[in-house]
N, C-alpha and C positions, 0 to 999 in steps of 0.2 A: 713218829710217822703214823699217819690215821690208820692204814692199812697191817702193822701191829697189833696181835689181837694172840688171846690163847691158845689158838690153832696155829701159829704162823708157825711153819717149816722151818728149820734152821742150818745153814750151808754155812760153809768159811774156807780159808785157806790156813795153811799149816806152814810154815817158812823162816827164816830169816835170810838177810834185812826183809823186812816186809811193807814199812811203809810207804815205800814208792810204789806199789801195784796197785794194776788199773782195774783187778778181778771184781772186786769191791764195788766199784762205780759202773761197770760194764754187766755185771749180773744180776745186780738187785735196779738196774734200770732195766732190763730186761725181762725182768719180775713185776715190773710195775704195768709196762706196756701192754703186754698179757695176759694184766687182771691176778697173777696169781699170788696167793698170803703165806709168802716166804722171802726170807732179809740173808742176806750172805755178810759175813764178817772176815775181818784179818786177823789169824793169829799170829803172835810172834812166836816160834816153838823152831827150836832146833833138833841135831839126833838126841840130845839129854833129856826131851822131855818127850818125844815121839809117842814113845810106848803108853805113858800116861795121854796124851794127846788121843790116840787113837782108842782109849778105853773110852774116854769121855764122849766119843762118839756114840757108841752102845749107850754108855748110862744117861746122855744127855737127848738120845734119839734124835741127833742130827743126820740130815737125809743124804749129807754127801759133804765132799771137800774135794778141795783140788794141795797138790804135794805140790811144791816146789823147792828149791834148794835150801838147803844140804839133803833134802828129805826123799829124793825119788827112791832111790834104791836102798837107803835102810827101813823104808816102810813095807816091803816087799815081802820078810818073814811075819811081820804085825797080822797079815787080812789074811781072812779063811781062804778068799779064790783070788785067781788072776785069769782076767781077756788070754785067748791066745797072743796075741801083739806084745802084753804087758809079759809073758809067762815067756818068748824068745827073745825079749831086751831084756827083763830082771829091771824093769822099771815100771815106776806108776805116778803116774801125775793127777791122778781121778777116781776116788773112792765112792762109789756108788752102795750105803747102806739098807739094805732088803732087808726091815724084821731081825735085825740084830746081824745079820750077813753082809760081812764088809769082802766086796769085790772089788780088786784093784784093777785101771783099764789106764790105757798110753795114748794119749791124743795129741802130743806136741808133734810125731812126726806126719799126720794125717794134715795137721794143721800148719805147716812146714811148705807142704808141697799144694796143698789148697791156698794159701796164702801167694806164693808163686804164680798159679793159676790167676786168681785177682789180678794180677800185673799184667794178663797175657805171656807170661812166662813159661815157656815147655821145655821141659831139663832131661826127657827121657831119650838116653843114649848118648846122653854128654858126660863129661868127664867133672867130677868132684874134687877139689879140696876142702876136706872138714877138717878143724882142728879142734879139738875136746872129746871127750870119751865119757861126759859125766850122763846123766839123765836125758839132759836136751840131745845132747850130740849120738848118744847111743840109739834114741828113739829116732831123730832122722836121719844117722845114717842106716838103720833097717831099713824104713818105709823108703826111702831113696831107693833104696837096694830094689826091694819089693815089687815096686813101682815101673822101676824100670831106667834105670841111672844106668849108662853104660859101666862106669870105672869109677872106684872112690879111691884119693890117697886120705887118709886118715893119718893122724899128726896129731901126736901128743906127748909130750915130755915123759924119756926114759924114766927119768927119777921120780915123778910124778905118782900119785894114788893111785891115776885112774889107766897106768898104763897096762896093768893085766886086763882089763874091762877090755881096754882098744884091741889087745891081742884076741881076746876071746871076740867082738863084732868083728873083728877080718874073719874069722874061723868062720863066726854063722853068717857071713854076705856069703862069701866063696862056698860054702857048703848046703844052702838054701835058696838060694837066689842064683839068676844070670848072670849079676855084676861081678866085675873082678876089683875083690879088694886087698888095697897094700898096706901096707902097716910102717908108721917113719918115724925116728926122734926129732922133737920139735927144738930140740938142740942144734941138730945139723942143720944151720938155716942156709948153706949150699946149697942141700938136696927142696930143703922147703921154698927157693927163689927158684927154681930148679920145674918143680911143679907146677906152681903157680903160672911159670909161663905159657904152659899147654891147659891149664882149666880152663872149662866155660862158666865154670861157678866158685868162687871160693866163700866157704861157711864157717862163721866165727862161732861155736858154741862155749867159750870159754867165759869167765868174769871178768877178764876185763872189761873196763871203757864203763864197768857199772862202779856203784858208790862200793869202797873207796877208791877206788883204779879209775875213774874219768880220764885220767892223764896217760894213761897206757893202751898200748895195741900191741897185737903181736906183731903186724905188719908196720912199719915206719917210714919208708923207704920207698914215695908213690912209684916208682921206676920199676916194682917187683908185678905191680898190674898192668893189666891192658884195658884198651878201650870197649873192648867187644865184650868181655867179662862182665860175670854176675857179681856181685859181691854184698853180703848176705848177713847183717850182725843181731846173732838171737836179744843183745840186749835191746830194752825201748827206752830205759828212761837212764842216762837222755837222747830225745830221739836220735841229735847225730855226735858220734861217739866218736874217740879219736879214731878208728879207724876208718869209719864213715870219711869221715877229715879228708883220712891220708888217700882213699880210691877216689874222691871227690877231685885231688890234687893231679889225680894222674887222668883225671878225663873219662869216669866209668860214670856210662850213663843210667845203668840199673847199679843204683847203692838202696838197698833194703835195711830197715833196723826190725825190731823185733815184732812190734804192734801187728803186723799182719796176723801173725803167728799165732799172738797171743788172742787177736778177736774169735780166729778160727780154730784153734785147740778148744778153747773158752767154749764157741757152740756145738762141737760134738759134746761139751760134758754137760752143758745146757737139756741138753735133748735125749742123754742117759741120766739124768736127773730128773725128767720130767717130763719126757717122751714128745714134748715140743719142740718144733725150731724156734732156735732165738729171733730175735728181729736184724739181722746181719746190719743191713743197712741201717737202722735208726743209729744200733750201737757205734758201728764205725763213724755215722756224722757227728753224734756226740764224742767221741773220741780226738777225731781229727780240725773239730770245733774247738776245743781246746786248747789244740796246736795254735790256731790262726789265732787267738785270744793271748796269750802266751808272745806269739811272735809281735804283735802289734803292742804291747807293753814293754817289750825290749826296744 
C-alpha cells in the first residue's frame, strides 16, 4: 500500500477465530478516506498468548486494538486503566495506547444501542431478553440498563463459565441503574418460552450460529417469538444465522445480525484512537456492498 511508510501507525485486533472480521477492512478503509498513515491488522491470539500480545503493544508502539473473544475480560488485569463503563463491566473491547499507558474502554454496548437507533429502533422502557453473560452481553446488558431499558431477564446456563458474571450484572443493573434485573437458567427453557413471550427484544450474545455452530440457535422453535418483537444476533458473519432463520419463520419483522453493532462500537474506538469520526456512512456502504455482491453470486 503506497500509503505505508515509516511513520505509519499500527492498530489490530487481538482474538480468535479471527478471520472472518470485518474490523480490518472497516478501519483501515476508514484510514484511507481520511488521509491518515495508519493500517489495522488481525491477530490470532487467544488468553495463552494475551499477556505477551498485550506486551507487544508497548514494545511494538501500537496505538490501539480492539479485544474480542475469548479476550474481553481476561485483558482487563493486562492494562494500567480502565473507562468507567470498561471498570463496572470488568470488560474491554478497545485499548487505547498513551506513551506506553494501555487504557482499556467498552464500546460494544454504546454500539448495541446506537445500532438500534440506525433502524429507528427505541428500546427505552421495554422489556429485555439477553442470553449470554460473556463480554458482548455484559457490556450491553449495562448500557441497556444505563440507557434506560425498563426490565432485563438475563439467561445463561447454570453450569456455564460465565454464570457468576450474570449473577454479578443482575447485582450492578438492580443496584446502579432504574432497570429491574432477573437472573434465569438457560436450561429451564419453560421459564425462557416463558419470557420471551412478553419481550420486546430478545438479544443473542452467545456463539452460536458463528463458525463452528452455523447450525445451532438457542431458539428453534419459531412459535417461541412474536411478531411485534425485536430479535437481535450479536453474531454478523453470517449475516443470517440460524436464529435469524428461525424469527424470520415466525414473521419478526426487525431480525438484526451483528454488523450494526460492529460498524458502531468500531467508530467510538475509531474516534478514541484518533480523535476523529469515522466516515459511518462510506463504511456501512462498503460493508453492506458486499452483502448485495455476495448475494447476486449465490
Amino acid at each position: 500500500m503506497e500509503r505505508i511508510d515509516g511513520h505509519t501507525g499500527l492498530f489490530g485486533i487481538f482474538a480468535t477465530p479471527i478471520k472472518h472480521s470485518l474490523s480490518p477492512k472497516m478501519h483501515n478503509n476508514a484510514f484511507a478516506k481520511l488521509g491518515l498513515n495508519d493500517v489495522y491488522l488481525a491477530f490470532e491470539v487467544g488468553q495463552d498468548q494475551l499477556a505477551n500480545a498485550v506486551q507487544s503493544m508497548r514494545t511494538l508502539h501500537m496505538r490501539g486494538a480492539n479485544i474480542s473473544m475469548p479476550n474481553k475480560q481476561a485483558i482487563v488485569p493486562l492494562l494500567d486503566k480502565l473507562s468507567p463503563a470498561a471498570q463496572l463491566t470488568g470488560t474491554v473491547n478497545t485499548v487505547v495506547n498513551d506513551h506506553g499507558v494501555l487504557t482499556g474502554h467498552i464500546t460494544d454496548g454504546t454500539g448495541f444501542m446506537q445500532a438500534l437507533r440506525d433502524e429507528g429502533l427505541n428500546i427505552l422502557g421495554a422489556k429485555m431478553v439477553l442470553a449470554g453473560a460473556g463480554g458482548a452481553g455484559t457490556a450491553i446488558a449495562i448500557q441497556a440498563a444505563l440507557d434506560g431499558v425498563g426490565e432485563i431477564a438475563i439467561f445463561n446456563r447454570r453450569s456455564g463459565a460465565k454464570w457468576s458474571q450474570a449473577c454479578k450484572n443482575v447485582e450492578l443493573i438492580n443496584h446502579h441503574t432504574k432497570c429491574h434485573a432477573t437472573l434465569h437458567a438457560l436450561e429451564d427453557q419453560s421459564d425462557f418460552k416463558q419470557e420471551l413471550a412478553s419481550a420486546d427484544i430478545y438479544c443473542d450474545t452467545t456463539s452460536l450460529g458463528m463458525k463452528p455452530h452455523e447450525n445451532e440457535s438457542v431458539v428453534n422453535d419459531p412459535t417461541w417469538f412474536h411478531q411485534q418483537m425485536i430479535v437481535f444476533d450479536a453474531v454478523y458473519a453470517p449475516r443470517e444465522t440460524k436464529l435469524l432463520k428461525v424469527a424470520k419463520q415466525a414473521g419478526v419483522a426487525h431480525r438484526l445480525n451483528g454488523i450494526g453493532m460492529i460498524i458502531e462500537q468500531g467508530a467510538e474506538a475509531f474516534q478514541l484512537w484518533t480523535g476523529k469520526q469515522m466516515p459511518v456512512d462510506y463504511i456501512r456502504h462498503l460493508l453492506f456492498e458486499d452483502d448485495q455482491v455476495a448475494k447476486n453470486k449465490n
